[in-house]
LOVO-299409 format. One record per residue (C-alpha): residue in three letters; x, y, z. Coordinates in steps of 0.001 Angstrom, whole numbers, plus 500000, padded with zeros to 6 digits. Last residue first. Layout:
AlaXYZ...
END
This chain:
Unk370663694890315390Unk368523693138318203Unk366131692041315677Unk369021690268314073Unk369827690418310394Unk370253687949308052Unk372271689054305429Unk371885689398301584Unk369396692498302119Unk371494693824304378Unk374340693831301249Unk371671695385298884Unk370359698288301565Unk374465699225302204Unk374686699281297816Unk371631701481297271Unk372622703519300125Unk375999704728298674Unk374226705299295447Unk371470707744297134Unk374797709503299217Unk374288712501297146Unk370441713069298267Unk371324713045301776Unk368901712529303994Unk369405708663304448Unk366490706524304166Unk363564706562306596Unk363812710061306544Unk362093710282302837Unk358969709449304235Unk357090712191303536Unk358688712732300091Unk357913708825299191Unk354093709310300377Unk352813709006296837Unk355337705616296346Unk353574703365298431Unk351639701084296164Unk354785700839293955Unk356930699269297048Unk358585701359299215Unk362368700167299409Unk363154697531301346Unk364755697053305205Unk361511695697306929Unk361463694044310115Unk359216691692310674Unk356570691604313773Unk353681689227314176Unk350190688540314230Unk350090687456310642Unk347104689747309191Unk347813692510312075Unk351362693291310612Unk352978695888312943Unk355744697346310571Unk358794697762312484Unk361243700538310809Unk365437700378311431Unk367156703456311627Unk369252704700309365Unk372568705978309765Unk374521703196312739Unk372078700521310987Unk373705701060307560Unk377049701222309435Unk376331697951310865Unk375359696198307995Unk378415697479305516Unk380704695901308192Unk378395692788307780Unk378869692729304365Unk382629693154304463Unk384329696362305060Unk387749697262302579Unk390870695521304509Unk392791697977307217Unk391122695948309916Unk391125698237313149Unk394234697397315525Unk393577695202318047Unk393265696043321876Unk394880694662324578Unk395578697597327018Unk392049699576325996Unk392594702230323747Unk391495700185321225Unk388142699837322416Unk386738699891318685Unk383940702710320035Unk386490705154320334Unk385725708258318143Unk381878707247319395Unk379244706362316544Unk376689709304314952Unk373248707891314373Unk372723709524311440Unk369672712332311335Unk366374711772310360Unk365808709552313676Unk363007707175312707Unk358880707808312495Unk356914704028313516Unk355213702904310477Unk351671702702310556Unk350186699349309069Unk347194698987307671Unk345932695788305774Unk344257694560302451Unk343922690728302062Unk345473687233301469Unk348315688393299661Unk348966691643302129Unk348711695026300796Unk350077697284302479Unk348225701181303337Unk350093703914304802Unk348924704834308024Unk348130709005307136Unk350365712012307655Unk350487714028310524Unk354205713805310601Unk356419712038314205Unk358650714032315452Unk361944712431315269Unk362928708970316514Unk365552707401318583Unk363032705590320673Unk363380702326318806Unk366951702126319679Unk366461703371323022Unk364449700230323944Unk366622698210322679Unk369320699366324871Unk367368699564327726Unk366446695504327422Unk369907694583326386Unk371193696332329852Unk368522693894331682Unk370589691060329772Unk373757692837330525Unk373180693139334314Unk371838689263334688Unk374847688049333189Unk376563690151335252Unk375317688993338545Unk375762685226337417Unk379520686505336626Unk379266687408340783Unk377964684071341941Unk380648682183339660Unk383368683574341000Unk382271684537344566Unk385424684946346393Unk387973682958347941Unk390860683505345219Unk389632685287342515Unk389359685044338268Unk387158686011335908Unk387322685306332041Unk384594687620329826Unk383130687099326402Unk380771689548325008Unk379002688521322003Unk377215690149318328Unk380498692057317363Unk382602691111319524Unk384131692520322494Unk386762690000324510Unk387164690760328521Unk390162690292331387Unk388784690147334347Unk391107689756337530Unk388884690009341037Unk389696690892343834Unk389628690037347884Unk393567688882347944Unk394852691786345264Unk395708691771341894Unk393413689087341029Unk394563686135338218Unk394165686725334706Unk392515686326330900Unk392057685939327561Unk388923683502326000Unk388226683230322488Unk391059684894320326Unk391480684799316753Unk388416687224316111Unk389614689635317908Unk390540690632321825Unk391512692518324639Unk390460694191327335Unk391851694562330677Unk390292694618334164Unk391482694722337733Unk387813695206339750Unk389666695090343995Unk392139697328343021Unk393735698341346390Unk396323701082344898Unk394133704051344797Unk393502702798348418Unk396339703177349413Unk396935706474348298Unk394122707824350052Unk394503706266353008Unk398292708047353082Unk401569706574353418Unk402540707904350130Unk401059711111350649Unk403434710980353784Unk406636711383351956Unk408603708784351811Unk411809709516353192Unk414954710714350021Unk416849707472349405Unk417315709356345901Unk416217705925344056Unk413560705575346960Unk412339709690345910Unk412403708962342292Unk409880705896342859Unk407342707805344656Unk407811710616341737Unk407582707688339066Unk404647706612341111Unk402378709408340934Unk403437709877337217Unk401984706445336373Unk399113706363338540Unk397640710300337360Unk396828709704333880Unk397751712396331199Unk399988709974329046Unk397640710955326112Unk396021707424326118Unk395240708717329513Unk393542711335328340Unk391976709738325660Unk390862707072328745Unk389065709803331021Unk387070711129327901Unk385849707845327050Unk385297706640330798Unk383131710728331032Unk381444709290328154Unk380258705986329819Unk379262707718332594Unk376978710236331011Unk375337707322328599Unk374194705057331527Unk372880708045333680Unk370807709144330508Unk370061705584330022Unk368632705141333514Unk367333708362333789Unk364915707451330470Unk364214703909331993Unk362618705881334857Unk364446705559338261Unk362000704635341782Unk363247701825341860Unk367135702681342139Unk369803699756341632Unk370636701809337847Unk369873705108339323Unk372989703659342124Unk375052702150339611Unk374733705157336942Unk375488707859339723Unk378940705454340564Unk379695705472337392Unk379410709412336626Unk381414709711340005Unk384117707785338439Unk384853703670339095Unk386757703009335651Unk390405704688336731Unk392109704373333841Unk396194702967334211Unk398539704278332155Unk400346701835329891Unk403398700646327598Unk405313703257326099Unk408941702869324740Unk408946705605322237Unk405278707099322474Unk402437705845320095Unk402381702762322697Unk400261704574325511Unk397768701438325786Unk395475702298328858Unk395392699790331393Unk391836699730333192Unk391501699297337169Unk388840699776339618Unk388318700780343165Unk385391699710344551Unk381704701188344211Unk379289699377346841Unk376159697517347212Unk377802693868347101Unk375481692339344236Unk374332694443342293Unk377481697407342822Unk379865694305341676Unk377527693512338652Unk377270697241338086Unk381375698045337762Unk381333694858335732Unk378368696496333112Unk380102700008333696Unk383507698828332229Unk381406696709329275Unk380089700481328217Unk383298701813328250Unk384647699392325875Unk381734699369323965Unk382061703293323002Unk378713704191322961Unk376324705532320622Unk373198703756320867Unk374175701632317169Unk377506701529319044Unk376610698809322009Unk374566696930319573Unk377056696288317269Unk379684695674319949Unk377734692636321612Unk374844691064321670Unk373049688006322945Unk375696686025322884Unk377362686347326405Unk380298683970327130Unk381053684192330600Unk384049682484332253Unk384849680965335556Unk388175680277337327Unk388506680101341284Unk391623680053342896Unk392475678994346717Unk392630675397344907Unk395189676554342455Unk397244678570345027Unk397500675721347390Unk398682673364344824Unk401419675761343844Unk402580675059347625Unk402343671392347254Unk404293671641343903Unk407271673758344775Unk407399671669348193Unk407769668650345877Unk410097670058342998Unk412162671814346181Unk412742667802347749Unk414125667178344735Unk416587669512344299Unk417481669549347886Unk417938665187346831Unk420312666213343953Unk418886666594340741Unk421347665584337805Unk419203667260334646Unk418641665442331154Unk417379667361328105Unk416124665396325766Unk417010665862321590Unk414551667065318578Unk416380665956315392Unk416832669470313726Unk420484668402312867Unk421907671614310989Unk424151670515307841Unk424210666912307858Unk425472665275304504Unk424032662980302123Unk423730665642299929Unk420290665816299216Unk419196663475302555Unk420849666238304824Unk418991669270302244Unk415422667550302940Unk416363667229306579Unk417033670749306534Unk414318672084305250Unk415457676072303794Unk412448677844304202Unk412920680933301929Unk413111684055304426Unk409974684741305766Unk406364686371304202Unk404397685914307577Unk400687686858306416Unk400898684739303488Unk399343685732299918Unk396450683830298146Unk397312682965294429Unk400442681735295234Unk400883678287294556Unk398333677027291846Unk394779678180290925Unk392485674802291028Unk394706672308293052Unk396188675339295057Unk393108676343296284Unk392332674250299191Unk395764674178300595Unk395853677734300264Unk392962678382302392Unk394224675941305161Unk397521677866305075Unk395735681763305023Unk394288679993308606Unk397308679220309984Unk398651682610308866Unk396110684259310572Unk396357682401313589Unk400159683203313612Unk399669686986313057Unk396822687394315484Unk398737685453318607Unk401851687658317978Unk399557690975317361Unk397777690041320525Unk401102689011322419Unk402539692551321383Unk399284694482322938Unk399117692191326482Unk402320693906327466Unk405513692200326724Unk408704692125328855Unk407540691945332373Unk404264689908331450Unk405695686054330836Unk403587684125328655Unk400616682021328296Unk399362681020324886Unk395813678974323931Unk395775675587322332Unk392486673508322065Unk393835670125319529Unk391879667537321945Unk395180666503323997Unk395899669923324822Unk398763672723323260Unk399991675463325025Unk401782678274323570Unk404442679383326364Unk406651682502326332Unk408736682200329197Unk409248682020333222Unk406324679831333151Unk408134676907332156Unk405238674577332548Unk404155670423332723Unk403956670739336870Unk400368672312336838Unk399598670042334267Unk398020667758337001Unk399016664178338137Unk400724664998341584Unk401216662210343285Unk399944659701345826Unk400574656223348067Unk399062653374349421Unk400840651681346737Unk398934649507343649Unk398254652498341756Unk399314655222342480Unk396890657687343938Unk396319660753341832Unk396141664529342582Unk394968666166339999Unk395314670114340043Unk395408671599336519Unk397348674503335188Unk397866677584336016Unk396276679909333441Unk396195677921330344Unk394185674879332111Unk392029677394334254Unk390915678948330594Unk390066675018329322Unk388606674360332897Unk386066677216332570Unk385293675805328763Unk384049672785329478Unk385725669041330422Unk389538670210329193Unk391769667024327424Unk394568666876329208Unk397970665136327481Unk399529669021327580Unk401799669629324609Unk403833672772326095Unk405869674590323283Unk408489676795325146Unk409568679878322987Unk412902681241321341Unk415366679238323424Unk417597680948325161Unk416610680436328951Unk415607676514328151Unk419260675733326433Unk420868677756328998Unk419478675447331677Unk420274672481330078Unk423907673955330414Unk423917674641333575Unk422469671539334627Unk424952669273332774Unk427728671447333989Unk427423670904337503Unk428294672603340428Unk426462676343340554Unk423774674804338549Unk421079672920340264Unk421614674969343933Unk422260678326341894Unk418409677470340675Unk417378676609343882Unk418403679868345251Unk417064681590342734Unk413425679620342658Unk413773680805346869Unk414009683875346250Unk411583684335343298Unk408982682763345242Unk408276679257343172Unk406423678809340065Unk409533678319338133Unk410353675265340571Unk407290673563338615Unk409679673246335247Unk411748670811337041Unk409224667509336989Unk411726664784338368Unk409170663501340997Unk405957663788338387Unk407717662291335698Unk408493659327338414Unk405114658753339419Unk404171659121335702Unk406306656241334301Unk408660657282331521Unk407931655855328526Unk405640658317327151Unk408147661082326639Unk409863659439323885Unk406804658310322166Unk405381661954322548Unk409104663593321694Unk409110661544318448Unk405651662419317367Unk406841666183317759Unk409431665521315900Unk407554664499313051Unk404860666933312984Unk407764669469313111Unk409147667702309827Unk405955667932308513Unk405356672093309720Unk408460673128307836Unk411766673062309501Unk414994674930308729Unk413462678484308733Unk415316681217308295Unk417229683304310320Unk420799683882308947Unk422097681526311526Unk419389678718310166Unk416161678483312486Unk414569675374314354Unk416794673358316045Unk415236670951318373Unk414385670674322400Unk413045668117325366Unk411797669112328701Unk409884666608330287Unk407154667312332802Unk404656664832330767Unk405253666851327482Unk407653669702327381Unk409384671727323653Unk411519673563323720Unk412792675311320384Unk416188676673318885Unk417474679515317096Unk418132682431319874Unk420977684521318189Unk419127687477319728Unk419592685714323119Unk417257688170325624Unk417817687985329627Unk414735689429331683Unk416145690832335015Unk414976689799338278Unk415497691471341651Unk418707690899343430Unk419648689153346490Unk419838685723344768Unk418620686623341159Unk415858685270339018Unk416142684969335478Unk412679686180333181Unk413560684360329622Unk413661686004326141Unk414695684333322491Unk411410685592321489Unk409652688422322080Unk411582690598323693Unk412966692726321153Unk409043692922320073Unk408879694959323361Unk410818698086321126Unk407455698478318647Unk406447701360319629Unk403515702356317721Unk402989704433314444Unk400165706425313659Unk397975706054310758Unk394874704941312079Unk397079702635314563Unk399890701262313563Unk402424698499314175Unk405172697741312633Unk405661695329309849Unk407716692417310210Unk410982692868307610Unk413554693334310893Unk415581689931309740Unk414800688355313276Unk411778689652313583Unk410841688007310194Unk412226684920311193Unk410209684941314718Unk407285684875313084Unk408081682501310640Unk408711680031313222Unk405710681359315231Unk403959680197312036Unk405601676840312131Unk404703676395316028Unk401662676884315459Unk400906674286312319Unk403140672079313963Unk400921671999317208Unk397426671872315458Unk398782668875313612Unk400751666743317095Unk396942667710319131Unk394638667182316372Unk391138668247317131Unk391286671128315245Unk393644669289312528Unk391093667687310708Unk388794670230311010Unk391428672554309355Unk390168676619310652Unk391553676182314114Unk389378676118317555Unk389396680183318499Unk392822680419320808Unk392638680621324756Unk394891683463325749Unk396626683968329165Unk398321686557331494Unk401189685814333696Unk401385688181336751Unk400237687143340013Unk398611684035339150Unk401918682507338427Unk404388684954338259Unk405469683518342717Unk405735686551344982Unk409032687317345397Unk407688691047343826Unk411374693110342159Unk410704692520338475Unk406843693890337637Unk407386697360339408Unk411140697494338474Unk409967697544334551Unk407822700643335742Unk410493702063337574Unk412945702011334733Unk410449702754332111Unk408336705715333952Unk410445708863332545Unk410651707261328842Unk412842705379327027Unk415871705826329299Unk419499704829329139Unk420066707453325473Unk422370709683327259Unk420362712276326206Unk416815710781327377Unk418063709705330876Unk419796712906331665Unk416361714531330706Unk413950711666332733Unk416452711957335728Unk416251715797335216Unk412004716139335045Unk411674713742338088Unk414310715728340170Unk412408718600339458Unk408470716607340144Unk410530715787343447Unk411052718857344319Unk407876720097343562Unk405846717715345770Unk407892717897348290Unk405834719993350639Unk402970722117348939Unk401895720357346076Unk402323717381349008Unk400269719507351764Unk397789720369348840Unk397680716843348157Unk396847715616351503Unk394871717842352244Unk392374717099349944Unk392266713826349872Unk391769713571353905Unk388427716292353098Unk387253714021350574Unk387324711000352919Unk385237713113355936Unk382544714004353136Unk382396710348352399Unk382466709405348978Unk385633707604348878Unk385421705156346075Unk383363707581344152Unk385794710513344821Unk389051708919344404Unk390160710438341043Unk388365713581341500Unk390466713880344259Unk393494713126341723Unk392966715234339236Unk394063718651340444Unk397178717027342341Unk397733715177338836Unk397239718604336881Unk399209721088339103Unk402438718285339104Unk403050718864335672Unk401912715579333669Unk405750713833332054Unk405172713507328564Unk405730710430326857Unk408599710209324445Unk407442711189320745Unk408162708366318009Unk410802709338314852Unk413392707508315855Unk411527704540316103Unk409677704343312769Unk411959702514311123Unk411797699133313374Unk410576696607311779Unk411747697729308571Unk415069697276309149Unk416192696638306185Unk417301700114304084Unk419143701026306729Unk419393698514309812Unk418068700089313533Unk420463699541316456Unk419173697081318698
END
């Protein structure tokens, strides 16, 4: 899309991005024992890794790195390439047959909204989505979103092309491409394997719905949909053939439309429409079934009643997984699944934020617009003027654009039928084979984590690397994306979590014989070397992505594999058994995906600021055994972390207990000495370079914010009160009694004379909070 002067704001800062570097082939041969060290510790195994890449520096190495460097060159100046990786990378995720459900499409679960009386609301909580995406996609549509930053540097925003209006085609003989309508105005909409659809954008892009006329269609399409018995919804349910092999859903596909127009063009309303709104009927038991729900759907097979017969009763078959998809249940929960080819997890965040924020900007406008009027609070999605179209039909007594939502009927031949049934069975397989279960950890969370001065990101990579190590006794291979979107048309490198640092943590960790001051030393030296290890490869200095590119220029070249391709080594860089991704803020509660590989696990992981939330997935494994093992990891982790907190100290003075009076009598009470110095906090303790990151809040810091960074300078006395028999924590000024002593105390408050009115404030908003003792 060629960028608009003066409009497209959207997309200024393209031009101006760097293109990712391509690593000389030195560096990745350099890095890449130390790569595979830790999950091949043998002396044997580090001898094979060795030779193998000096036989390939050696060999073709440098040809290939040549013809690497000119592809990504010719690409570049003739403006077909992005960056060196794109075309292979986008290959990587396009070419599988293997079905995109469980294999590819991620999920969110959405925090409950901010109306109560639309929380629970499935037809309220739907509109009020669905008109924010509306919005959404307006502003995208008129270029007048704006981009992406981070700390002051711009991203790429080229996947937000893809966003809407997109759909992943498969191809008979080919491998998929993803097909994007920009003119995409329209919405689906399925309930009870249905597919129905409305207009919901005017050709210049604005919105011709607001959310009542959506909560009126939508009402429609339930009574609509409702009449159709189940058996037969179930029979006729099209939407499951996208969770076939991509083969075989292409050669059903040609099958439905190669003869008949009514299919074809059904099926070009569904491709082009901007997203797929799902309203699901189920209501989820607990919160495992809710994340199972928005990653594959449910599994109910029901008999029918009065027949000796059964069918398939489960939302499993109520998807079009082959596109964006916010999902909607019966009790108001909605969460998003969408299609991974075109999007990383990054642009779905800022989609998901951006919507939730605006529904929640909506509920606090509706409350003050009685008092202060329209306007006083601003929207997060500033669109074109909504321009209702029913409103302007009844005006003029004329229809303009019918947004009347309207069914889409299909002809299915027997094959056709027969391919919704096998589709199903087989999809059934894959649900039962899979194994959903989520932890949501509340004891603490990022606060924590940085007051010991760690980046929490790396620190949560060592707690799963540690569960596994607990309770299997071995370091795998493990998997972080790495968010390389300050370069034109980046996406990710993958971090490789499982370094010799971890693996030295997991084993003084499991060690009896280790002192708590080894363990945190060995805690704190592997979760700086992850820091270091994912700048690097925010830097595009990772070793997958160029590794592959020079597999992948060799097939484009038909050049032989060469054999560090074929190598143990190589293979077993690429047999993630941990895949992990983080991602979250406060609009999401649950994000997630299925395994990589047959005998892993997919965790995808939300860091809060006082809870850890983490979705696992596998197929035959464990589930709930090994997130028991975590749980147990992080609570012992708690324990160290405490216990450094309180041992950050400096030399204690000779000075005397200093005497406080208590109401009921006289007391002493020594104070424990603190740390005179700030605790200093990690460049990348937010986690964003983590795949799904959010940006940092550009607002000023609320209370809490103020909170943590008084805890992150000064540390926190204990006063051991005899008279009660317990433990407070005290965050006040020496009182009168105690002021003699004020100069030998002075490094319980911050050092810095200049910063006294800076610490008058932080000590006033702690004082309005209730803190923690694990703050």
């Amino acid at each position: 899309m060629t960028e608009k002067k003066g409009v497209g704001e959207t997309y200024r800062g393209q031009s101006k991005l760097p293109r990712l570097p391509i690593p000389t082939l030195e560096d990745t041969m350099e890095k890449f024992p130390r790569v595979m060290e830790a999950v091949m510790p043998s002396a044997s195994e580090r001898e094979e890794t060795k030779r193998v890449c000096d036989e390939f520096a050696k060999g073709p190495g440098p040809q290939l790195q040549a013809m690497l460097e000119k592809y990504a060159e010719d690409g570049v100046q003739s403006g077909r390439l992005g960056s060196y990786v794109e075309e292979f990378w986008n290959e990587a995720y396009l070419a599988p047959d293997c079905s995109v459900v469980l294999n590819l499409n991620p999920f969110f679960v959405l925090e409950d909204g901010p109306d109560a009386k639309l929380a629970k609301d499935q037809i309220g909580r739907s509109a009020s989505l669905v008109f924010a995406t509306l919005k959404l996609a307006s502003m995208l549509k008129n270029e007048t979103l704006e981009p992406d930053t981070f700390r002051g540097t711009p991203l790429c925003m080229d996947q937000f092309k893809a966003l809407f209006g997109s759909c992943r085609l498969p191809h008979n003989g080919l491998i998929d491409c993803i097909s994007v309508d920009p003119d995409s105005s329209h919405v689906v909409v399925m309930n009870r394997n249905q597919v129905y659809y409305f207009q919901a954008l005017w050709s210049d892009g604005s919105p011709a719905v607001d959310e009542s006329d959506i909560k009126a269609i939508l009402h429609a399409i339930k009574l609509d949909a409702a009449k159709l018995d189940s058996v037969e919804a179930a029979k006729n349910a099209i939407g499951v053939l996208t969770t076939l092999p991509r083969k075989t859903w292409a050669l059903a596909r040609e099958n439905l439309t190669s003869t008949n127009r009514r299919n074809q063009d059904a099926m070009n309303v569904i491709d082009s429409a901007l997203f797929v709104l799902v309203l699901d009927d189920y209501i989820p038991r607990d919160i495992h079934n809710a994340a199972s729900n928005m990653l594959h759907g449910t599994y109910e097979w029901q008999k029918v009643e009065g027949r000796d017969d059964y069918y398939q009763a489960g939302t499993c078959l109520n998807r079009w997984y082959d596109k964006l998809q916010i999902i909607v249940c019966g009790d108001g929960s909605a969460g998003i699944n969408f299609e991974h080819s075109a999007i990383d997890g990054h642009t779905a965040l800022r989609f998901v934020s951006d919507i939730f924020a605006e529904t929640v900007v909506a509920f606090a406008q509706s409350i003050t617009k009685i008092i202060h009027g329209v306007g006083k609070i601003p929207s997060i999605l500033q669109s074109h003027n909504i321009k209702r179209a029913s409103l302007m039909a009844y005006e003029s007594d004329q229809v303009v654009l019918d947004t009347s939502p309207r069914k889409l009927r299909f002809e299915l031949p027997p094959s056709i039928l027969d391919k919704i049934f096998y589709a199903e069975t087989a999809l059934g397989d894959q649900i039962v084979a899979s194994d959903m279960y989520v932890l949501e950890f509340k004891d603490y969370g990022k606060s924590l984590i940085v007051s010991n001065k760690m980046s929490p990101d790396s620190f949560v990579q060592m707690s799963m690397l540690l569960a596994y190590y607990r309770l299997y006794g071995e370091i795998v291979c493990m998997y972080e994306p790495v968010l390389t979107k300050q370069y034109y048309h980046g996406r990710t490198e993958a971090m490789r979590s499982a370094t010799p640092q971890a693996a030295a943590f997991c084993k003084t960790w499991m060690s009896t014989f280790s002192t708590k001051n080894e363990k945190m030393e060995a805690l704190t030296l592997a979760t700086r070397e992850h820091s270091r290890l994912v700048k690097e490869s925010a830097g595009g200095k990772g070793v997958d992505r160029h590794l592959f590119a020079l597999k992948s220029i060799a097939d484009k070249n038909g050049i032989p594999t060469p054999a560090f391709f074929e190598s143990t080594p190589w293979k077993a860089l690429n047999h993630t058994v941990l895949s992990t991704s983080n991602c979250g803020n406060p609009s999401l509660r649950l994000f997630g995906f299925g395994p990589v590989v047959p005998d892993g696990f997919g965790i995808g992981y939300i860091i809060k600021d006082h809870a850890l939330q983490y979705s696992v997935s596998s197929k035959h494994r464990q589930t709930r055994r090994f997130v028991r093992s975590l749980e147990v990891v992080l609570s012992e982790l708690k324990g160290l972390l405490m216990t450094s907190m309180r041992s950050v100290k400096v030399q204690q003075q000779k000075s005397q207990p200093i005497m406080v009076k208590n109401q009921s009598s006289a007391s002493s009470a020594s104070l424990e000495p603190r740390s005179s110095k700030p605790v200093a906090v990690s460049d990348d303790y937010d986690g964003y370079y983590g795949e799904m990151s959010p940006a940092p809040p550009t607002s000023s810091p609320s209370q809490e914010d103020s909170a943590t960074k008084y805890f992150s300078k000064v540390m926190v006395r204990r006063i051991s009160t005899s008279a009660q028999g317990k433990e407070h924590d005290s965050l006040k000024r020496p009182t009168p009694a105690v002021t003699k002593e004020r100069t030998k105390l002075n490094e319980i408050f911050l050092d810095n004379s200049e910063e006294e009115e800076e610490e008058k404030q932080i000590i006033s908003a702690v004082e309005k909070l209730s803190i923690p003792d694990e703050a």
